[in-house]
N, C-alpha and C positions, 0 to 999 in steps of 0.2 A: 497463557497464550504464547505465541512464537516470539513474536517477537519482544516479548520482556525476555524469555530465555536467548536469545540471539543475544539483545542489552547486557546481559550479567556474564558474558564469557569475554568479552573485554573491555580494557580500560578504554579503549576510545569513544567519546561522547557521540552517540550513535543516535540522539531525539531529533534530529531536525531528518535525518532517513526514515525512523520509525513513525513521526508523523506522516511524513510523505506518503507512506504506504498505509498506514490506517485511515488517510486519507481517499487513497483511492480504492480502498476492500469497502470501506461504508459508500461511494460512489457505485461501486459492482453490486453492490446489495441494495442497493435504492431505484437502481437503472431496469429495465427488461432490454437482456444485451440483445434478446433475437435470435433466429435462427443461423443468421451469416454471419454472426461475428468471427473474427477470426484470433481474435485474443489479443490486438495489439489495443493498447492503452495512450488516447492521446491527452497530453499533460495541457489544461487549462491557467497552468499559473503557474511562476518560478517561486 
């Protein structure tokens, strides 16, 4: 996947972004965005 190859090109501890984001791809795969979406993403949780 992307994002394990994104993770393995640097040293900096990059899980708590890659949750983030697998976080909200399994939210866009669970959701029916609709016809008007317009592609912005609003964050439920810090």
């Amino acid at each position: 996947m992307i994002l394990e190859k994104l993770e393995a090109l640097t040293e900096i501890d990059l899980s708590t972004f890659v949750d983030l984001y697998r976080n909200r791809i399994s939210v866009h795969r669970q959701q029916e965005l609709g016809p008007n979406w317009d592609g912005v993403y609003s964050a439920t949780s810090k």
